[in-house]
N, C-alpha and C positions, 0 to 999 in steps of 0.2 A: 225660566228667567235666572240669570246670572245671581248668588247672593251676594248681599249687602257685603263690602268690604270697612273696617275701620283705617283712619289712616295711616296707622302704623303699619298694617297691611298691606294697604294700596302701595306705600314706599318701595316696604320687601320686597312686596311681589313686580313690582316694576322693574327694581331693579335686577331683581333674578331673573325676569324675561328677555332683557336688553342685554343683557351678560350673553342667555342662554342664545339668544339671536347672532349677537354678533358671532360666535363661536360657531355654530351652524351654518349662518349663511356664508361665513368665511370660509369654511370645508364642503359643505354639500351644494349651497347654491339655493337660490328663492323656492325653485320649483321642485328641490327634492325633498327639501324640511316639511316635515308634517305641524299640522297643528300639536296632534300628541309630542312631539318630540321638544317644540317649545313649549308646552305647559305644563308636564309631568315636573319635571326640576323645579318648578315656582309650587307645584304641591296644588295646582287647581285642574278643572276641568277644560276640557278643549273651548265650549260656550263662554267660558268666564274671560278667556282671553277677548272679548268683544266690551269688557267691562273697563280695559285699560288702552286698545287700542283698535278703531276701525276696522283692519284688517292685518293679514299677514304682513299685506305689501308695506302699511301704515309701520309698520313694527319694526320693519327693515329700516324703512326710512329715519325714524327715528333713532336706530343703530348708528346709523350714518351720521345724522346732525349731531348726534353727540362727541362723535370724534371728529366733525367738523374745526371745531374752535383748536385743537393739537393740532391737528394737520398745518391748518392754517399759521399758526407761531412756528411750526418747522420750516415749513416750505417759502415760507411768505415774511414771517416779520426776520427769523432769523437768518433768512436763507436770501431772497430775493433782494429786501431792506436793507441788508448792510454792505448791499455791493458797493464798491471804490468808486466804480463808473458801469458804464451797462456791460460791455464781457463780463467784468468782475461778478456782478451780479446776474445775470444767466446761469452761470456756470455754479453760482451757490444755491441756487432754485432747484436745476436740476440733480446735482450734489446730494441735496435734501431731499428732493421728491425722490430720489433713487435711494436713498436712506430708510424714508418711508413706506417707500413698495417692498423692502426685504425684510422690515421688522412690522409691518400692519397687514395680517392677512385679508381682513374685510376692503382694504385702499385698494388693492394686488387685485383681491377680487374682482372688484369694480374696475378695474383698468383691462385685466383679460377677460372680463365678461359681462361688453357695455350693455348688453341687451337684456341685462337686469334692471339697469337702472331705468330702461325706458318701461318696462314690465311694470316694475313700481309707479313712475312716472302713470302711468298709464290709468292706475285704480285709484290713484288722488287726486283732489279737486286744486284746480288752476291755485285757491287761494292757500294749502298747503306746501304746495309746491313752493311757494313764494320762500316759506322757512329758510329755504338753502340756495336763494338768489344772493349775489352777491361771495361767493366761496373764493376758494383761491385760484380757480381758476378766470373766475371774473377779475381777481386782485390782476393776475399776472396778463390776461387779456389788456386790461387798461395801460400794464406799464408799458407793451410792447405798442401800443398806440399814441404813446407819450415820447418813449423814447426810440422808436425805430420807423425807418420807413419803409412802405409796403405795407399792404392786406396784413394787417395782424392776424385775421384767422388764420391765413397761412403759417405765417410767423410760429403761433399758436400749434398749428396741426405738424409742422417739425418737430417741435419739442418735446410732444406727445411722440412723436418715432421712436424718439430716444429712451421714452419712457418705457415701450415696449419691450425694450433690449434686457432689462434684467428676466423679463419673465421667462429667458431663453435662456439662460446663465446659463443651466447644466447642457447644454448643447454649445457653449462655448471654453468650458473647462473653466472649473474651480479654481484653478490657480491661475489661472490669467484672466480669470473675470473682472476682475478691481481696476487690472491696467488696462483692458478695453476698455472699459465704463470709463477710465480718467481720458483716456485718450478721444474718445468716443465726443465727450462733454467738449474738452479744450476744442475739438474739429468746428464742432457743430457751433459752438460759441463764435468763434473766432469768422465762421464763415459768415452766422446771420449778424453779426455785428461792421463787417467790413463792406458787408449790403448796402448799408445805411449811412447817410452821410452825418446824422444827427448823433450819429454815438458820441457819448459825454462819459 
């Protein structure tokens, strides 16, 4: 049985796990982190890690929701929220979220390798899950149902194309990466916006 932790303990150790997580799963991936690899740096046993969270997958998850709330204020209040009109704002979404996929390696993660997230998804209960309903992609699903017409998922599943495009960068060269990315955004804006007769 796992020992008794104090709370100043429980803090530490938490957050040395979360730390140690995000680092890991952002480099090796859910399935190749050991338990040893996340509980050596917090100074406990591999058992004890069941003292702070369910499971491995729980621990990831939890990675995640924490950088939920930044993600979110980048992509979404700063980025989406202060468009002019909707091009305007598409184009600072994904601006953003293209921001986020080159400086967040755990986001990057998750975007070239969904089948983590359903992995996770898959060891937690419906009412866990629930933590991270509503994110940013629910924010931006809603706008594009607000302000564009057509299947949003669609709408949605374009924008996600675009999103894949940095993870290719070094196969499009370093030094022209920025100005495809710009040009890339302006295209794709410009088209799903001229879709729509409701652009404002």
């Amino acid at each position: 049985m796992p020992p008794a932790f104090s709370e100043e303990e429980r803090a530490r150790i938490t957050e040395q796990l979360l730390d140690t997580a995000t680092r890991l799963f952002s480099t090796q991936g859910l399935r190749k982190t050991s338990l040893d690899e996340l509980t050596a740096p917090a100074g406990i046993a591999k058992s004890s890690l069941y003292a702070f969270f369910d499971s491995k997958e729980d621990l990831y998850f939890e990675a995640l929701l924490r950088q939920t709330e930044r993600v979110r204020r980048r992509v979404i209040e700063e980025g989406l929220n202060r468009g002019a009109d909707t091009r305007d704002a598409l184009r600072r979404f994904l601006r953003a979220a293209v921001a986020e996929l080159d400086t967040n390696p755990l986001y990057r993660r998750l975007t070239s390798h969904p089948q983590e997230m359903a992995a996770v998804a898959a060891k937690l209960t419906p009412e866990r899950m629930a933590a991270a309903e509503g994110g940013p992609m629910a924010d931006l699903l809603r706008f594009l149902g607000t302000h564009l017409d057509g299947d949003p998922r669609v709408l949605l599943g374009v924008l996600r194309a675009v999103l894949l495009t940095p993870l290719h960068a070094d196969h499009l060269g370093a030094d022209i990466y920025p100005a495809v990315m710009d040009r890339l955004i302006d295209a794709v804006t410009e088209g799903i916006t001229s879709w729509s007769t409701t652009t404002g």
